[in-house]
C-alpha positions as CSV (number, residue, x, y, z in Angstrom):
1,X,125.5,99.9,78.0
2,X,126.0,102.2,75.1
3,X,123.3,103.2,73.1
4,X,123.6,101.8,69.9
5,X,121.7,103.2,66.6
6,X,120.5,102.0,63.4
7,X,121.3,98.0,64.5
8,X,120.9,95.2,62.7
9,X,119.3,92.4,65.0
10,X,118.0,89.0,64.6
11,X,115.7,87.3,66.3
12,X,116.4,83.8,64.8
13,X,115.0,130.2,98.9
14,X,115.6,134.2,99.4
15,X,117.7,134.8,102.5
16,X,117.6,137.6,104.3
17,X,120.4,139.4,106.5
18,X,120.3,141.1,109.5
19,X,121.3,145.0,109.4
20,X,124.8,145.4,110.7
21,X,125.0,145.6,114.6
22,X,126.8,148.6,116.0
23,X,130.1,147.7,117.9
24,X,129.3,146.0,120.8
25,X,130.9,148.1,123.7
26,X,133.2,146.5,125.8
27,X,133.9,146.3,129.4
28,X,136.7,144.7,131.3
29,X,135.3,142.5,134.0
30,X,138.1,141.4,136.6
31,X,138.8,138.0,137.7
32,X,136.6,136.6,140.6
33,X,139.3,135.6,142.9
34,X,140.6,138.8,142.6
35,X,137.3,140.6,143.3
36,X,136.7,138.5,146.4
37,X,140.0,138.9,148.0
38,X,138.8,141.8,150.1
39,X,136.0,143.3,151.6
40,X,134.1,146.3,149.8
41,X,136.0,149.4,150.8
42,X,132.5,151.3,152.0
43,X,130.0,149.3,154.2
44,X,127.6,151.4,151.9
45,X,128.4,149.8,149.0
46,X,126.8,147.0,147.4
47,X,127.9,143.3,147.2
48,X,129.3,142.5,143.5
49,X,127.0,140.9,141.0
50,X,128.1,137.0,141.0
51,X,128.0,134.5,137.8
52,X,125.0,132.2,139.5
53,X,122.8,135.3,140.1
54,X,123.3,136.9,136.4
55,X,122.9,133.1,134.8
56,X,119.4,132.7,137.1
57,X,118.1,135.6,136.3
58,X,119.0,135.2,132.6
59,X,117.0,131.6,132.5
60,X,114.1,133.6,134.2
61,X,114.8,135.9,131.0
62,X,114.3,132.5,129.0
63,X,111.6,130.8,130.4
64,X,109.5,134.2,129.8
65,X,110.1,134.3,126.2
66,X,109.6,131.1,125.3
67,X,106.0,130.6,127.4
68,X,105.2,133.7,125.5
69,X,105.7,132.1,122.1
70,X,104.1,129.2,123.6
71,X,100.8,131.5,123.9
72,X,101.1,133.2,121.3
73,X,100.6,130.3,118.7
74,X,98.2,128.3,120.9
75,X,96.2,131.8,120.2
76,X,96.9,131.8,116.3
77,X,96.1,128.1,116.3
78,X,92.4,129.0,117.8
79,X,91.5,131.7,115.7
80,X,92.5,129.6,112.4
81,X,90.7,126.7,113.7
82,X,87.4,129.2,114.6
83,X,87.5,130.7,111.1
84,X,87.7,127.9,109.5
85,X,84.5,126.7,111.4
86,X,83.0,129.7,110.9
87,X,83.9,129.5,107.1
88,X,83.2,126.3,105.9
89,X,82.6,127.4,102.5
90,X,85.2,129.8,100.8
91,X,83.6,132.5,98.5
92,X,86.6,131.5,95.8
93,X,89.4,128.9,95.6
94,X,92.6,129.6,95.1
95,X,94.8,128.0,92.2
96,X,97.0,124.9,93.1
97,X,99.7,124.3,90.5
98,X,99.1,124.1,87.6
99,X,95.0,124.2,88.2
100,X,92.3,126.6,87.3
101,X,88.8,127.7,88.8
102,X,86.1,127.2,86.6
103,X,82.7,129.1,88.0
104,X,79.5,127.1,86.1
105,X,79.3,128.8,82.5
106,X,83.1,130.9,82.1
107,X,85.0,128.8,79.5
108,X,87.1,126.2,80.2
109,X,90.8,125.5,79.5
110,X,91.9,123.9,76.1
111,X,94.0,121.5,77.5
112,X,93.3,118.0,79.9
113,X,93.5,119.7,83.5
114,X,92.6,118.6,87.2
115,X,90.6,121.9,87.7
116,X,88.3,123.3,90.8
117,X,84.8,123.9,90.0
118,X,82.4,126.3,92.2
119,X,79.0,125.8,91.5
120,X,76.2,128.4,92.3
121,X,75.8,127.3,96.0
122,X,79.6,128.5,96.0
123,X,80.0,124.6,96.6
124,X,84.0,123.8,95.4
125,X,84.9,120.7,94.7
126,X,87.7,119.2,92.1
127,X,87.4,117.4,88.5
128,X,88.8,116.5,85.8
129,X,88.7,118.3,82.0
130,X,89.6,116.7,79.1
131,X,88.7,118.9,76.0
132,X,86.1,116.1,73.7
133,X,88.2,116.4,70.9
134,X,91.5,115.4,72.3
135,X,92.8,111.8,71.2
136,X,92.7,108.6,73.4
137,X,94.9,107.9,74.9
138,X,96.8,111.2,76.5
139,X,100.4,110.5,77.4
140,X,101.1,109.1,80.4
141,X,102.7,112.5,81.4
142,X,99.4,113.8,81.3
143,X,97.8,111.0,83.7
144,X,100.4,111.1,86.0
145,X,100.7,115.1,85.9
146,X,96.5,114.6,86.6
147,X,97.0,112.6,89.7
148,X,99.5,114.7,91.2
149,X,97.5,118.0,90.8
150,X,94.1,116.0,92.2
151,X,95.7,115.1,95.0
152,X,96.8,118.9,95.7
153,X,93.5,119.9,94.9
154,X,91.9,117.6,97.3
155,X,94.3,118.4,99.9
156,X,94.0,122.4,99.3
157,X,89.9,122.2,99.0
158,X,89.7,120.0,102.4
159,X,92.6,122.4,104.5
160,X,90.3,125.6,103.5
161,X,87.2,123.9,104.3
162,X,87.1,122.0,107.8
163,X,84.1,120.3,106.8
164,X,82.0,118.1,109.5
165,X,82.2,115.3,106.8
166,X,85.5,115.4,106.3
167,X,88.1,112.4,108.0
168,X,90.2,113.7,110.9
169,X,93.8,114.3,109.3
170,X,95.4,111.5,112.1
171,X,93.0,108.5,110.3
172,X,93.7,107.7,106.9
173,X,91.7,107.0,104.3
174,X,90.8,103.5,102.6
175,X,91.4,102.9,99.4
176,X,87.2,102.8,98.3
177,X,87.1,105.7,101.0
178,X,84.8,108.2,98.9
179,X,86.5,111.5,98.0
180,X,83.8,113.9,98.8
181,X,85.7,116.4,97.0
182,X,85.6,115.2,93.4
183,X,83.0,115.6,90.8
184,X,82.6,113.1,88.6
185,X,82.3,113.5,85.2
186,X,78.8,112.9,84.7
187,X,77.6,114.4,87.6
188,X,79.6,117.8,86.5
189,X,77.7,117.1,83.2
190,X,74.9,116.6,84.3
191,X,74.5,119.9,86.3
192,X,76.0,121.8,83.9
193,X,80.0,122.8,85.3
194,X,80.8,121.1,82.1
195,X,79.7,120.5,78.4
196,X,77.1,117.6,78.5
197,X,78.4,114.4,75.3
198,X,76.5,112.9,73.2
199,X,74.4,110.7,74.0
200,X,74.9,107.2,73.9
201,X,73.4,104.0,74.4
202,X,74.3,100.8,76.7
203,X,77.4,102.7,78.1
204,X,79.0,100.9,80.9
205,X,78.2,102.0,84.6
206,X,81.9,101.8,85.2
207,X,84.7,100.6,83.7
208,X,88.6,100.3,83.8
209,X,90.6,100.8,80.7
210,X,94.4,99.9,80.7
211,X,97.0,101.6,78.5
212,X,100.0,100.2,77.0
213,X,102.3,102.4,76.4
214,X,104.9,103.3,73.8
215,X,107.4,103.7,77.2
216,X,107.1,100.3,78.2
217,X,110.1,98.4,77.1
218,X,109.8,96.1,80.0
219,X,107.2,93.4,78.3
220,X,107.0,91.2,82.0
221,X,105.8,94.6,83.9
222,X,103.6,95.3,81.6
223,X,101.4,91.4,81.7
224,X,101.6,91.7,85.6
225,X,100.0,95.5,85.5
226,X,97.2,94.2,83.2
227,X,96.3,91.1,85.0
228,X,96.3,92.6,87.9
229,X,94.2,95.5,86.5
230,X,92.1,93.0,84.8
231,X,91.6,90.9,88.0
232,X,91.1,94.3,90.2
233,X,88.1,95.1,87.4
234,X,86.8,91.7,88.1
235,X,86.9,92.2,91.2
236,X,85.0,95.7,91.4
237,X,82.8,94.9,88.8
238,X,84.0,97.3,86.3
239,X,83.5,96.5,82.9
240,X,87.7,96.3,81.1
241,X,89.2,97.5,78.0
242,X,92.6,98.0,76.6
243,X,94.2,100.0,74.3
244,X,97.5,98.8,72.4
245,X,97.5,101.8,69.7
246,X,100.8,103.0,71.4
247,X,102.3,100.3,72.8
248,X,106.3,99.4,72.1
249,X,105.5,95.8,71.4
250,X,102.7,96.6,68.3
251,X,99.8,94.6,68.8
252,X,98.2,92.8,71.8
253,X,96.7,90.1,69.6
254,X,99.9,89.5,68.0
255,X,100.9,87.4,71.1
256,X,97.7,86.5,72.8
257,X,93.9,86.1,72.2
258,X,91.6,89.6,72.6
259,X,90.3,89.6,76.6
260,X,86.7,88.8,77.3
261,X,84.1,91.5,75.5
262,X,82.3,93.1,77.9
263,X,78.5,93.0,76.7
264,X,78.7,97.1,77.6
265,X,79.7,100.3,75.6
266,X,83.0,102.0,76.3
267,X,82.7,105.5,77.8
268,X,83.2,108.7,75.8
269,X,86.9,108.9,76.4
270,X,86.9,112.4,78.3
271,X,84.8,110.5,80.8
272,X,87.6,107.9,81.4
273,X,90.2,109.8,84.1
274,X,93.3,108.9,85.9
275,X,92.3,109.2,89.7
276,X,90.5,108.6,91.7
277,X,90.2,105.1,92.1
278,X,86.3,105.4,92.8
279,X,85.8,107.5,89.7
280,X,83.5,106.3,87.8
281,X,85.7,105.3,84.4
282,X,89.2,105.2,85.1
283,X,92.6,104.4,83.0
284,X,95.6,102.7,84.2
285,X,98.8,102.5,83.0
286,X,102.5,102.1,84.1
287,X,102.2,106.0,85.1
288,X,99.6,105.8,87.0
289,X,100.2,102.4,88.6
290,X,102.0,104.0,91.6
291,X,98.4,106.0,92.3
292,X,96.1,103.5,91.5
293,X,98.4,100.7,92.8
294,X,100.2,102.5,95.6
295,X,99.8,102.8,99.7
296,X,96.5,102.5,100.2
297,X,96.0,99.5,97.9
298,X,98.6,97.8,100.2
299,X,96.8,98.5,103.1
300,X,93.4,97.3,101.2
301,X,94.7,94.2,100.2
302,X,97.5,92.7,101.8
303,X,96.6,90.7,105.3
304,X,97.9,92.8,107.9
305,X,97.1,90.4,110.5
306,X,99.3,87.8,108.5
307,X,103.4,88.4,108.0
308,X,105.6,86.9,104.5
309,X,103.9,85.3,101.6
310,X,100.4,84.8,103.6
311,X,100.1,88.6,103.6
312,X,100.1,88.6,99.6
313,X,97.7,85.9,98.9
314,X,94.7,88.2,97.6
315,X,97.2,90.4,95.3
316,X,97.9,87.4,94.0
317,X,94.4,86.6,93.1
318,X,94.1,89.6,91.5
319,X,97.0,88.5,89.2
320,X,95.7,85.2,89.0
321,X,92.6,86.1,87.4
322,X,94.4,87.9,85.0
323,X,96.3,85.1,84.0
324,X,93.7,82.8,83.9
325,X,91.5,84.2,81.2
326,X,94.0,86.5,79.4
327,X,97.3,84.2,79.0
328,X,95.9,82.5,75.7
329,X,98.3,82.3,73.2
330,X,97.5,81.9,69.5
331,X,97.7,80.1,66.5
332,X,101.5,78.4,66.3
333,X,102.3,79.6,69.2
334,X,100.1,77.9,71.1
335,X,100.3,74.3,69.5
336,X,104.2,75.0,69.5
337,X,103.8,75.7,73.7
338,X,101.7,73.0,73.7
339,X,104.1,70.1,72.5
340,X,107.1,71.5,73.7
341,X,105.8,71.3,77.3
342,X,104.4,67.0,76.1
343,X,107.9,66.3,75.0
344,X,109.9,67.4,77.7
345,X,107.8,66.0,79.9
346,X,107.6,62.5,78.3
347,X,111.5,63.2,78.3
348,X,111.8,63.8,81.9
349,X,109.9,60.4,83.1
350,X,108.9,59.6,86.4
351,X,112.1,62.5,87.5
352,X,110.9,66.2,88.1
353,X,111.3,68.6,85.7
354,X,112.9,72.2,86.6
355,X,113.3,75.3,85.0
356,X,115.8,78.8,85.8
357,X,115.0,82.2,84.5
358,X,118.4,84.2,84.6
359,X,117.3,87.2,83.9
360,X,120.4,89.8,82.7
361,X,120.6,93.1,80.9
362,X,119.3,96.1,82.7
363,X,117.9,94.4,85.2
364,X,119.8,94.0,88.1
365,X,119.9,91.8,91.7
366,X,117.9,93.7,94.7
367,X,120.7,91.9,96.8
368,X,123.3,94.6,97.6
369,X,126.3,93.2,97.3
370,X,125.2,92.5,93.4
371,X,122.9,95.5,92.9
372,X,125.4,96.8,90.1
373,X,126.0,93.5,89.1
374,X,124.5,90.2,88.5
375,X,124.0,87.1,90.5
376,X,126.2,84.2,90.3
377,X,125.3,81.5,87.7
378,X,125.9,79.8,90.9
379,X,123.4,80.7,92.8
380,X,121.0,79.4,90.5
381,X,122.3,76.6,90.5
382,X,122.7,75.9,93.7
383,X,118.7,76.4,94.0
384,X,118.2,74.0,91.8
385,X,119.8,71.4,93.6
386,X,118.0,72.3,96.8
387,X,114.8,72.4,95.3
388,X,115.4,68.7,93.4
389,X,116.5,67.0,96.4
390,X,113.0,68.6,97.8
391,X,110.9,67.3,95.8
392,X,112.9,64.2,94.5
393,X,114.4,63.1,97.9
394,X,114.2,59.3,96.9
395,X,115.8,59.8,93.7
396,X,118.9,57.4,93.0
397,X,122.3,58.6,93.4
398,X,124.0,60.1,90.1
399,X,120.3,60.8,88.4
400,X,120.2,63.5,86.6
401,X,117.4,66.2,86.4
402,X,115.6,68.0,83.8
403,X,116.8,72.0,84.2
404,X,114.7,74.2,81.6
405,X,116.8,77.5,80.9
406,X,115.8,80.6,80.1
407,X,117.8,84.0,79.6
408,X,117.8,87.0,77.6
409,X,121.6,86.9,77.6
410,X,122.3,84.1,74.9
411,X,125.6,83.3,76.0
412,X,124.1,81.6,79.2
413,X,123.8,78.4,77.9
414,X,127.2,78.2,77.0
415,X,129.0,79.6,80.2
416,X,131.0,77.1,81.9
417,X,128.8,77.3,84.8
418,X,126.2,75.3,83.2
419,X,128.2,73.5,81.3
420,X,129.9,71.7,83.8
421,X,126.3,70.9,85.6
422,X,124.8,69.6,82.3
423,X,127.5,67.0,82.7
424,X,127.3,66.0,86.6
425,X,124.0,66.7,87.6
426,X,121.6,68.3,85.3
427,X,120.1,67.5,82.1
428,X,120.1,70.8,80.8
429,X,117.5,72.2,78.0
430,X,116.5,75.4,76.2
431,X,112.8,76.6,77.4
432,X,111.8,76.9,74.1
433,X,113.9,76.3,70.5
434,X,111.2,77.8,68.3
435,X,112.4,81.6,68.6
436,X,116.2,82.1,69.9
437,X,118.1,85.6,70.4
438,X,120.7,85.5,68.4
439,X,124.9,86.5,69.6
440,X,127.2,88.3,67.3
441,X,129.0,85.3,66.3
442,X,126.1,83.5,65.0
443,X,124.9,86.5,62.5
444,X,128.6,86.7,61.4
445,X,128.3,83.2,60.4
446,X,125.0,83.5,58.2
447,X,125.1,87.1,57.2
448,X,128.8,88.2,57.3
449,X,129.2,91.4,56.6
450,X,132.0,93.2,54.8
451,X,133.2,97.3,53.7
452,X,132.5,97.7,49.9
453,X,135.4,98.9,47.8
454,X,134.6,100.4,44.5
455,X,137.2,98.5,41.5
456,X,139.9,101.0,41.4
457,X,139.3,103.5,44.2
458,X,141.1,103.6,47.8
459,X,137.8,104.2,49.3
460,X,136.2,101.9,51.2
461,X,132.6,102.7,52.5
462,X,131.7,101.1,55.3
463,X,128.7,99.1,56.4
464,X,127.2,98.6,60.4
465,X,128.6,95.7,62.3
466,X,126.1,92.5,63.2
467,X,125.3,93.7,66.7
468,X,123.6,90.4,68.5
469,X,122.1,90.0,72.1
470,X,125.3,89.7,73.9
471,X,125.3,91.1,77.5
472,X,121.1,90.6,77.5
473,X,117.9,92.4,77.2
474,X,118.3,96.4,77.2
475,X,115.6,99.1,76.8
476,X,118.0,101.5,74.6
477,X,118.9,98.7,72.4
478,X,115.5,97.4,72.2
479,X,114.3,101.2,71.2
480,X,116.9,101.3,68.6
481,X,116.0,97.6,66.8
482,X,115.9,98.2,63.2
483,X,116.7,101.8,63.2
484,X,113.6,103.0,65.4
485,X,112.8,106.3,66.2
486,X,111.2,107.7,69.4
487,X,108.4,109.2,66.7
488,X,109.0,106.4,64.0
489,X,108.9,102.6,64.0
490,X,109.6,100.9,60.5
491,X,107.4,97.9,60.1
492,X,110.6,95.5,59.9
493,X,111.8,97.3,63.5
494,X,108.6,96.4,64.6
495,X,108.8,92.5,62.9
496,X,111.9,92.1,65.2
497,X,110.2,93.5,68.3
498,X,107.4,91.4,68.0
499,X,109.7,88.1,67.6
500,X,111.7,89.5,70.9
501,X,108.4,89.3,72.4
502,X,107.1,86.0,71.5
503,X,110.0,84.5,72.5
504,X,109.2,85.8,76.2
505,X,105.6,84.6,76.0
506,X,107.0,81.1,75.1
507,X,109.8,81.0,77.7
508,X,106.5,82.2,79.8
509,X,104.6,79.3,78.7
510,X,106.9,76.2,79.1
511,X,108.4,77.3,82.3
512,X,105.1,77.9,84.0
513,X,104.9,74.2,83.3
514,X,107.6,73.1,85.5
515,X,108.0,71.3,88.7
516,X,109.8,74.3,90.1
517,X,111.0,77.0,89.1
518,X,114.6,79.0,90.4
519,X,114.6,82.6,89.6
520,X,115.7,86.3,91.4
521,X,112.5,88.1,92.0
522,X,113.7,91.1,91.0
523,X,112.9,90.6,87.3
524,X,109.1,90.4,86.2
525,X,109.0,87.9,84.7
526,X,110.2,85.7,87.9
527,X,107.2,87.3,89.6
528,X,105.0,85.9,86.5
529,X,106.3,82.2,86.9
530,X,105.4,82.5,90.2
531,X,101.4,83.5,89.2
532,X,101.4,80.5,86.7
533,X,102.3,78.1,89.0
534,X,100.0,79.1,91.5
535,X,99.5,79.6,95.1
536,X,99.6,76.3,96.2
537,X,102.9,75.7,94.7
538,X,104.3,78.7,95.5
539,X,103.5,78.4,99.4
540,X,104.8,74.5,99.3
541,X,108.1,76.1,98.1
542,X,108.2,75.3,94.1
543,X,108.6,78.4,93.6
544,X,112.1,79.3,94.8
545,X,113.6,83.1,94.7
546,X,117.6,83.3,94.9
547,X,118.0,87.5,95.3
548,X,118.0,88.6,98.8
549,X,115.8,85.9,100.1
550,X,112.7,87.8,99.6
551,X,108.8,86.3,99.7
552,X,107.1,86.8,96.3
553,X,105.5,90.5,95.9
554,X,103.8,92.2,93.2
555,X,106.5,94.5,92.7
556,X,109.2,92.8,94.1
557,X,109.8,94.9,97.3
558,X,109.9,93.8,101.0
């Protein structure tokens, strides 16, 4: 979709040749028939050369050269292997990217780096710098851009070393497998490599602080990152913070009630780093999710011994806990959630109550055959069906039951999908009525908008189209709401992002209520219903997924 601007929304390698070979000479080499037609003219004359000797004698040729290569780099593989035993300690380290040595006492870099340090043992090991004056948080460029350099670091500081403690390279390492290699930053300020802080009191032992950032437009990944940071916290025993000074949405407490306190200090904020995971103080954000949620988490928490949805039931925990204690809404908000969810219920009777999530936009199917596409309104329906004669399978012929809808594409309700099933065998509802996206047509109808004409003048000045929510949710368009710049965000642009965003929290909210939910888990925020409905009803099938026939992940992947 084309970006639109200044909208007006509502929310009601160097190769090297060869020198040139000289001419190769040539010889005439006559037929073998023709050579063996008749004896050799002198008894004192050799037999002629044949094909099967010269092809022998070249494999012999072969054979030689290649057990000499052979030898030669088991040799060179000795000698590197004796130096490095030999060596365990290099006198210097060399820089890795875009990192710097630092020897205790030379000056360090003005800029947040991943940097090697060599203290006056001629010990080296890798940290991270982030000048004390620098603002929190850095861009997630920076985090991620930290990562990636520790991770070279590491890698260069344990090739040139060999030491006894470290892992052999064939076993790999857990994901609370110390990294001998790293200095944290209070033990580097401690003994001096860098500048000690000021001090402070009751700072936390450890703690996890998670970002959200101005470059996340998706709202749903960004709840399932911080309850699962949150319940990974828990979990570790970290104290957790977050900051929401940057994030695209405004304010956290705009939508739900501030997390637990914890009854500790927050770090200075050059102490809180990116990687590793058993730092001391680290931050995460949607960056850094792929290190601090990436292969070795996997192999940490998913059941290997298990296979399908069993293998996911302690990432889901994690998430859990995050939703238990930081999905509070607020003020209206809440009390509206709150009756909403009583009168649809009191609606629905003794019959089950469902609810679809047709998630549109950017987002798009995993399923190939739709993976530029979108599913078929279909296909939800169809689910819903199979999952009411599941749980209903003594209802009475020609019932109807309650379907809850919610999309970010307006128009949905109004496709002739769901309008012929609100008539045969649904009952179908908006998830919530107390914020709607608006279409085009509806701002036409209460703020039309027409070009100004001056009296007396053929000029006509012309005034920005209503643009409405036609087609779904996308990240350009939501950037753009009320004329929004990347450095820039008006207050009203801001109003209408926040109303965007509370009506997700309420579709959130009454859905998680339901009986059962139908929904592709390719969007977030199907992967969220599934958390609020919990385990048990996700593993006696309540929670149904329609895209590629996929068990419930994290992050939506096989």
């Amino acid at each position: 979709m084309r970006d639109r601007r200044n909208t007006i929304l509502s929310a009601s390698s160097t190769a090297s040749s060869d020198p040139p070979a000289s001419p190769p000479s040539i010889r005439v080499i006559p037929d073998d028939k023709k050579l063996f037609s008749s004896p050799p003219p002198s008894p004192l004359l050799p037999a002629p050369v044949t094909s099967d000797r010269r092809i022998k004698a070249s494999l012999r040729r072969s054979m030689a050269v290649k057990g000499l290569i052979v030898a030669c780099g088991m040799v060179g593989l000795y000698v590197y292997v004796l130096q490095g035993l030999m060596y365990p300690v290099p006198s210097a380290t060399a820089n890795f990217g875009k990192s710097i040595d630092i020897v205790a006492g030379n000056p360090l870099p003005g800029e947040p780096t991943a940097l090697v340090v060599v203290d006056s043992a001629a010990r080296s090991q890798w940290t991270v710098w982030i000048p004390h004056n620098q603002t929190f948080p850095l861009s997630s460029q920076i985090y991620a851009d930290m990562c990636k350099q520790g991770n070279q670091l590491k890698s260069s500081i344990e090739t040139s070393t060999l030491s006894s403690g470290k892992q052999p390279w064939w076993r790999k390492q857990g994901y609370y497998a110390k990294d001998r290699t790293f200095l944290d930053i209070t033990d580097a300020e401690r003994t001096g490599v860098l500048p000690k802080s000021r001090s402070m009191e009751n700072v936390c032992e450890t703690s996890l602080t998670f970002v959200l950032g101005a470059e996340d437009a998706s709202f749903g990944k960004s709840l399932l990152l911080l309850w699962m940071s949150y319940g990974l916290a828990k979990k570790e025993g970290r104290a957790f913070f977050y900051d929401d000074s940057h994030w695209a949405w405004g304010k956290y407490i705009s939508y739900f009630a501030p997390p637990p306190s914890p009854k500790c200090v927050r770090p200075p904020t050059h102490h809180i780093v990116p990687c590793p995971h058993t730092a001391r103080h680290i931050v995460v954000s949607t960056a850094t999710a792929p290190f601090t949620f990436g292969e070795t988490f996997d192999r940490e928490f998913r059941d290997a011994r298990k296979h399908g949805l069993a293998s996911q039931s302690r990432i889901f925990d994690l998430i859990r806990s995050g939703y238990n204690d930081l999905f509070v809404l607020t003020g209206e908000d809440a009390l509206y959630a709150q009756s909403r969810v009583a009168k649809l219920k009191d609606e629905a009777g003794t019959s089950r109550m469902l609810a679809a999530q047709i998630r549109r936009g950017d987002n798009h199917p995993s399923e190939f055959q739709y993976q530029y596409s979108y599913l078929p309104l279909e296909r939800y329906l169809d689910g819903a069906r199979l999952l009411s004669s599941k749980l209903s399978p003594g209802a009475l012929s020609g019932s109807k039951t309650q379907l809850l809808v919610a999309s970010d594409d307006p128009n949905i309700l109004t496709s002739p999908e769901l309008q012929q099933a609100d008539s045969e065998s649904f009952t179908i509802h908006r998830a919530q009525e107390r914020i709607q996206l608006a279409t085009k047509d509806v701002l036409d109808q209460s703020s039309p908008v027409q070009s100004l004409r001056k009296s007396g003048s053929a000029y006509v000045k012309h005034v920005e189209e209503n643009s409405g929510w036609e087609g779904g949710f996308y990240s350009a368009l939501f950037y753009s709401l009320g004329g929004a710049s990347e450095n820039n965000v008006p207050e009203q642009a801001m109003l209408l992002r926040r109303l965007v965003g509370r009506a997700y929290v309420l579709d959130l909210a009454v859905l998680g209520e339901s009986d059962g939910v139908v929904c592709a888990s390719s969007s977030a925020g199907c992967r969220l219903l599934a958390v609020a409905m919990g385990w048990d009803a996700v593993k006696a099938g309540r929670w149904m997924n329609v895209d590629d026939g996929r068990v419930w992940t994290w992050n939506g992947q096989r």
